[in-house]
C-alpha positions as CSV (number, residue, x, y, z in Angstrom):
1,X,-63.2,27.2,18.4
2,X,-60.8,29.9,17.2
3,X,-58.4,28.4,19.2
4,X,-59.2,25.4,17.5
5,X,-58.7,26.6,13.9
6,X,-55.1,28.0,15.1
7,X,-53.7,25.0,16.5
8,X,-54.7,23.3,13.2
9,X,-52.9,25.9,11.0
10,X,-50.0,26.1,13.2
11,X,-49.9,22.3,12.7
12,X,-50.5,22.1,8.6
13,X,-47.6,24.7,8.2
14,X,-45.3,22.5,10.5
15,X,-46.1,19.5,8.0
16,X,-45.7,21.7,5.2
17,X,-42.3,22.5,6.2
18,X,-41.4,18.9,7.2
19,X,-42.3,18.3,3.8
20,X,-40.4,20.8,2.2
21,X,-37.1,19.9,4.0
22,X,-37.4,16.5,3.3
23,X,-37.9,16.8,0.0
24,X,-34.8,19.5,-0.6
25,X,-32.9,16.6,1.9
26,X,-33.8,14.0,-0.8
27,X,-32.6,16.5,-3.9
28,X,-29.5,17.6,-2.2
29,X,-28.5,13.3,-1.5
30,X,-29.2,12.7,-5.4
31,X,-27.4,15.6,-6.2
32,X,-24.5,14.6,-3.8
33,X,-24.6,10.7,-5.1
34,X,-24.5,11.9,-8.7
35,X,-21.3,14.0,-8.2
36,X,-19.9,11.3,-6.5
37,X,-20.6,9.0,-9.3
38,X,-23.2,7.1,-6.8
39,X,-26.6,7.8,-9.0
40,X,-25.3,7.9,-12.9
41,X,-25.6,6.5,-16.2
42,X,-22.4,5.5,-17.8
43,X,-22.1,4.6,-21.4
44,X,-18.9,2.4,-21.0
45,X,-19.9,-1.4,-19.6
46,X,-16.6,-1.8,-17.8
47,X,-18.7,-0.3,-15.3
48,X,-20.1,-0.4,-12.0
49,X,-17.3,-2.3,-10.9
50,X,-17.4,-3.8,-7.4
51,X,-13.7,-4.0,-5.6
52,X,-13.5,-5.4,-2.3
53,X,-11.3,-4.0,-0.1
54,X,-11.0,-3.5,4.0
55,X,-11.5,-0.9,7.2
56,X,-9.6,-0.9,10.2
57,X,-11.0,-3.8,11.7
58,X,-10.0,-6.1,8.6
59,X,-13.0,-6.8,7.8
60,X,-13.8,-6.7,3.8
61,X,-15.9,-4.2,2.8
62,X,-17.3,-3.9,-1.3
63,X,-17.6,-0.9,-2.5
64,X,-19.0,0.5,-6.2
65,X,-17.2,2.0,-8.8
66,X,-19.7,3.7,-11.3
67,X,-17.0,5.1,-13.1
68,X,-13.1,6.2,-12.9
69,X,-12.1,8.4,-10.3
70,X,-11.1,11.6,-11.1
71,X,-9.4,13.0,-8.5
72,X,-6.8,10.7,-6.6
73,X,-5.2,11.2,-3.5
74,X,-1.9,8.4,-3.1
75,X,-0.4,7.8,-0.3
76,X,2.9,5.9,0.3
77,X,5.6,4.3,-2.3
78,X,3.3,1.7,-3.9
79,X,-0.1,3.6,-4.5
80,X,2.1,6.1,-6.2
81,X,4.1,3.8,-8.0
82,X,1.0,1.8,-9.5
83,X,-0.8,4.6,-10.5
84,X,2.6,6.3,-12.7
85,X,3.1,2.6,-13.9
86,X,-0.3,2.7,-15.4
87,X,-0.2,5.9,-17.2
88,X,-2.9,7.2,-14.4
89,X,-0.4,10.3,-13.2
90,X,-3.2,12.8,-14.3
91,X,-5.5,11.5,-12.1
92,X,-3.4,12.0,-9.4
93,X,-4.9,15.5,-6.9
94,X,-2.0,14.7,-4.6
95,X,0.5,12.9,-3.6
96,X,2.7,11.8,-0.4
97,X,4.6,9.5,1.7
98,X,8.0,8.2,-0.1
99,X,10.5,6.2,1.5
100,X,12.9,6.3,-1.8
101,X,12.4,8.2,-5.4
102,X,10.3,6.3,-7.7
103,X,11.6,4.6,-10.2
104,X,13.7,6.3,-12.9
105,X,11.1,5.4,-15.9
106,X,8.6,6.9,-13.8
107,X,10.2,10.3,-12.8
108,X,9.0,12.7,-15.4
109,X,5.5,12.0,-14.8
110,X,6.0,12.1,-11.3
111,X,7.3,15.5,-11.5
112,X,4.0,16.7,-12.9
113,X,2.3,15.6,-9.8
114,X,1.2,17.5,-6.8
115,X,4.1,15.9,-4.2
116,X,2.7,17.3,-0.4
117,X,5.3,18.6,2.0
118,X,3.6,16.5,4.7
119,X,4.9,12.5,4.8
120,X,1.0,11.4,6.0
121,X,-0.9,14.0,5.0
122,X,-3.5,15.1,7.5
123,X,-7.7,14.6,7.5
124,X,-8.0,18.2,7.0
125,X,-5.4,18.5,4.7
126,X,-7.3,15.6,2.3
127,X,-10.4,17.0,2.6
128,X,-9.5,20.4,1.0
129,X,-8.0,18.3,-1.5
130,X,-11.6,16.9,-2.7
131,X,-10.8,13.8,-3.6
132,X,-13.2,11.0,-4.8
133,X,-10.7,8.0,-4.2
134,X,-7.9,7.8,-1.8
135,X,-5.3,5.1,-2.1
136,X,-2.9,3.7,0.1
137,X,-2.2,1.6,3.6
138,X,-3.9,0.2,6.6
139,X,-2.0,2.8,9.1
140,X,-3.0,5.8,6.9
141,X,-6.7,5.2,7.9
142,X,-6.4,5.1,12.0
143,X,-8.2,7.3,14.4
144,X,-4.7,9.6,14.7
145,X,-4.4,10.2,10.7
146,X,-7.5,9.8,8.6
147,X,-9.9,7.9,10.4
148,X,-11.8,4.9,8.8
149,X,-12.8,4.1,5.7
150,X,-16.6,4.8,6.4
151,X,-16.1,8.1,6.7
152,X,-14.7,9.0,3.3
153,X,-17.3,6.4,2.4
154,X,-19.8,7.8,3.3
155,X,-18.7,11.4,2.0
156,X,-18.5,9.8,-1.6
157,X,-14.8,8.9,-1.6
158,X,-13.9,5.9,-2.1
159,X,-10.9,3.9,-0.8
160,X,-8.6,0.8,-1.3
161,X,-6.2,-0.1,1.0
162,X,-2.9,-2.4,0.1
163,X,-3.2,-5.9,1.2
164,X,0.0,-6.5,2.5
165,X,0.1,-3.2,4.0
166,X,-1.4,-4.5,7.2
167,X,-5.1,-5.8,5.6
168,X,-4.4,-9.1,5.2
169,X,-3.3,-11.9,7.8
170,X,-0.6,-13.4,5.6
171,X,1.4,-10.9,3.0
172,X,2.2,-12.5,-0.2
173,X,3.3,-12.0,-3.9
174,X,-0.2,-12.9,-4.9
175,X,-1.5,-10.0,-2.7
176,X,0.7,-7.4,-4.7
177,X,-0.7,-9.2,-7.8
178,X,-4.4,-8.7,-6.5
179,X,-3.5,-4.8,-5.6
180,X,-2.3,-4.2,-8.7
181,X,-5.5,-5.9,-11.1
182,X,-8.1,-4.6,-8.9
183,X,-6.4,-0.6,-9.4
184,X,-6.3,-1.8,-12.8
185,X,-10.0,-2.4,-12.9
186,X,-10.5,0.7,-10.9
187,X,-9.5,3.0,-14.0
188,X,-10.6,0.5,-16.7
189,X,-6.8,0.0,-17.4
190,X,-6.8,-3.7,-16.9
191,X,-4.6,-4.3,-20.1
192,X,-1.9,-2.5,-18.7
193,X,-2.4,-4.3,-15.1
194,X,-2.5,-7.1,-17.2
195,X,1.3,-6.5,-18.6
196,X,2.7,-5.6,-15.2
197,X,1.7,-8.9,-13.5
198,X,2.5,-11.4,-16.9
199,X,6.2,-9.3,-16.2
200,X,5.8,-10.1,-12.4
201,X,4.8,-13.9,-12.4
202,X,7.5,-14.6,-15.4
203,X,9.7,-12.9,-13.2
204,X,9.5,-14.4,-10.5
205,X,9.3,-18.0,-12.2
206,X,12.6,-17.6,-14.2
207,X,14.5,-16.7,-11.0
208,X,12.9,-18.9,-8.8
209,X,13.9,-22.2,-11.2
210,X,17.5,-20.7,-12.0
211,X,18.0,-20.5,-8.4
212,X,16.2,-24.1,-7.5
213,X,19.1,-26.8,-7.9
214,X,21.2,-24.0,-5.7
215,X,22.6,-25.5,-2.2
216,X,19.4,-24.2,0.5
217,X,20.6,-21.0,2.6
218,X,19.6,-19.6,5.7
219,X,18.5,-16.0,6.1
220,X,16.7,-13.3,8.1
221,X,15.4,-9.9,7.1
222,X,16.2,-7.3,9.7
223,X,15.3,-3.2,10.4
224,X,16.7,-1.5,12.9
225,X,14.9,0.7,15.9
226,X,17.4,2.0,18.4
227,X,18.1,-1.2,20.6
228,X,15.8,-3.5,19.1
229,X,16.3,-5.2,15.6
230,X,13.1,-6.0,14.4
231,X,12.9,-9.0,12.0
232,X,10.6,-10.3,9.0
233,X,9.1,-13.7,9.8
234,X,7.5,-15.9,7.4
235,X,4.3,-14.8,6.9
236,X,5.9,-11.1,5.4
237,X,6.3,-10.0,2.1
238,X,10.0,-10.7,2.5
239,X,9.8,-13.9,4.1
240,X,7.6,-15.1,0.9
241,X,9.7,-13.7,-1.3
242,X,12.3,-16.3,0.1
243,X,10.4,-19.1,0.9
244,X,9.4,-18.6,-3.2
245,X,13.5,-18.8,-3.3
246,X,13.9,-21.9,-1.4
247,X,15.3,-19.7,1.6
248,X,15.0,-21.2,4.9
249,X,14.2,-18.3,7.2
250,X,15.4,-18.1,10.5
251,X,13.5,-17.0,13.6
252,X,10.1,-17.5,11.3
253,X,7.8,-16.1,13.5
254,X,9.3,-12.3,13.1
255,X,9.5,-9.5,15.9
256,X,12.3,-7.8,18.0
257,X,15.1,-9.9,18.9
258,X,18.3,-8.9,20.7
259,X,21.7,-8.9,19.5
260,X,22.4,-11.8,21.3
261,X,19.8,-14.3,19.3
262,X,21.0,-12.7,16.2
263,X,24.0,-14.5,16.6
264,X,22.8,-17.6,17.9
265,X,20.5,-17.8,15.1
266,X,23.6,-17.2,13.2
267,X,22.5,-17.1,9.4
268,X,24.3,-17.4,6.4
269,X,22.9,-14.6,4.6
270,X,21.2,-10.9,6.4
271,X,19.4,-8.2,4.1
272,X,18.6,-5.1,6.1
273,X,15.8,-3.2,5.2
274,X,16.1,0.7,4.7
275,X,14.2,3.8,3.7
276,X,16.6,6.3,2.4
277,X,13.9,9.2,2.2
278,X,16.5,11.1,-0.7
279,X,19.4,10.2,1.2
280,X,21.8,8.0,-0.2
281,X,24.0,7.5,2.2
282,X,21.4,5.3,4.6
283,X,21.5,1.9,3.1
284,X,25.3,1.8,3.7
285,X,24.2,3.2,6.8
286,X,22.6,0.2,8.2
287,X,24.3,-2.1,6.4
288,X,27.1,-1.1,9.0
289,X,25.2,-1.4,11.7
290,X,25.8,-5.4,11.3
291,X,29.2,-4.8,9.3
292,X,31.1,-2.3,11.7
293,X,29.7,-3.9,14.8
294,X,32.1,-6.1,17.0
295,X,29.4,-7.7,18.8
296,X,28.5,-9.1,15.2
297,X,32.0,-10.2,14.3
298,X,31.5,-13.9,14.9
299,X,28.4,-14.1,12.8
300,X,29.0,-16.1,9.4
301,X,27.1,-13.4,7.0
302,X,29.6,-10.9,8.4
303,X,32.9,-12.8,8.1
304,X,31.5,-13.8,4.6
305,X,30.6,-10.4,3.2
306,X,27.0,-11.4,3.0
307,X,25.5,-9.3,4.5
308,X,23.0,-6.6,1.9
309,X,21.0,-3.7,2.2
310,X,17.1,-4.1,0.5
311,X,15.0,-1.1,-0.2
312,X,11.5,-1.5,2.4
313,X,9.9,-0.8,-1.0
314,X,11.1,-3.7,-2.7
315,X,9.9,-6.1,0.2
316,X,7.2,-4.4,1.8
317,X,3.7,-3.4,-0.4
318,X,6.2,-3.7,-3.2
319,X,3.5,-3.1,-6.3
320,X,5.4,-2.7,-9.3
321,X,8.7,-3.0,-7.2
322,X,8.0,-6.9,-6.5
323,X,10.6,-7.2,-9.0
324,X,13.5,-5.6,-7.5
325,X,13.2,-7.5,-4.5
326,X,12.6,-10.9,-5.8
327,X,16.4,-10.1,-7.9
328,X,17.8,-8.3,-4.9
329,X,17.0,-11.1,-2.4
330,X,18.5,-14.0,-5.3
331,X,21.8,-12.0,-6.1
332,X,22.0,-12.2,-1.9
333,X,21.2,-15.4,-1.6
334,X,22.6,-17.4,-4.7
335,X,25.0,-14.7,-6.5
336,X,22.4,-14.3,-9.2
337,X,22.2,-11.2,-11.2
């Protein structure tokens, strides 16, 4: 019988401590969600806002925004871009990843801005940052850099990745537009997401009927990696950007070519893509690369002086830059300033 009466004490305190950790297990979750901006009441109506964006497998993935984040880590030209362009700068924890300056409109705010040393920033590097939103594209969230989205996820940081960053199937203008409203939504700034894409679409329009009654050219987007030259097909950025310009782009389906199909292909006009990284002496660079090479004196673009140097930011996740290459690949193409 004694034995009896222990067994059932031993027993009530195990449930009594069951109890109590589950119940501290429930406070500390609420208390997590809350700082997270998960559990919480929020006098402004722009909000929860639900933004659909994507993990590494490209699949969509909603997640709610219960208010605006406070603590931003940006990744990569355009996610840094966006977030100066819409006055968001003091939101911005850190910072990282670009291929040219920003913009000169931009630059003072950006110099108020923690800039990181590191081009991707490390996991570990992030996490002491504590951010509750991290912005920027598809490669950043591999197994070898950051890791998926549902682990930041499920930490209470939440995420958005670029669309035409590697998210979507076909990379458009319209994808840049999307980006670009849904950060605006993000941070309850849709107004001034608003103005950037009315400047965009009208943009775009004006060039693309100044440049409409103009005879139709040929032309390929190239980048150069050691022996390969690695070209932008038609279901790019870039190669929308020219089919919106009435551009017919060679070798449409994109990938490494040799030199040897570059000038059967032979195209009237060829923009190489660079990323200068604060040097400015790359674009000319590997605008030689087709210029100063003899193998490349036959080809038309060469003997014609067409042959240009494009910023990868103005043709590739472009955000607020989808400007700049719209003009830059017209003034190729057509003489159009």
């Amino acid at each position: 019988m004694k034995k009896l009466k222990n067994l059932t004490a031993i027993l009530l305190s195990v449930m009594l401590i069951l109890v109590l950790v589950s119940c501290g297990t429930g406070n500390q979750e609420k208390a997590n969600d809350s700082s997270n901006g998960q559990v919480q009441s929020n006098d402004d109506s722009h909000y929860p806002v639900t933004i659909t964006t994507y993990n590494y497998s490209k699949e969509p993935v909603e997640l709610i925004f219960y208010k605006a984040p406070e603590k931003v880590v940006a990744i990569y030209q355009n996610s840094i871009e966006t977030m100066l362009a819409l006055g968001l700068e003091d939101k911005i924890v850190a910072a990282a990843g670009l291929d040219h300056d920003v913009k000169d409109e931009y630059k003072e705010a950006f110099s108020k801005i923690n800039y990181l040393e590191e081009f991707t920033p490390s996991k570990e590097t992030i996490i002491m940052e504590e951010p509750d939103f991290i912005l920027g594209w598809y490669s950043l969230f591999d197994n070898k850099r950051l890791g998926d989205i549902d682990y930041w996820n499920e930490s209470g940081v939440n995420t958005y990745i670029s669309l035409n960053s590697g998210a979507a199937k076909e990379r458009t203008i319209e994808n840049e537009i999307t980006d670009i409203l849904n950060i605006g939504k993000i941070f309850n700034v849709e107004d001034k997401a608003q103005a950037i894409v009315d400047n965009i679409t009208s943009t775009i329009k004006e060039v693309s009927e100044k440049v409409s009654s103009e005879e139709k050219q040929s032309a390929m987007v190239v980048e150069f990696y050691d022996e390969d030259i690695y070209t932008y097909g038609s279901k790019t950025l870039a190669g929308d950007m020219l089919t919106q310009l009435g551009a017919e782009i060679l070798n449409p389906e994109g990938g490494n070519i040799g030199a040897e199909d570059l000038i059967k292909l032979n195209p009237d006009c060829i923009f190489v893509s660079y990323m200068d990284r604060g040097d400015e002496n790359i674009a000319l660079e590997e605008v030689n690369k087709v210029l100063n090479n003899p193998a490349f004196a036959s080809l038309s673009a060469v003997k014609n002086g067409r042959v240009y140097a494009i910023p990868l930011g103005d043709m590739y996740s472009s955000g607020i830059r989808t400007i700049d290459g719209i003009n830059t690949f017209a003034s190729g193409l057509y003489g159009n300033e």
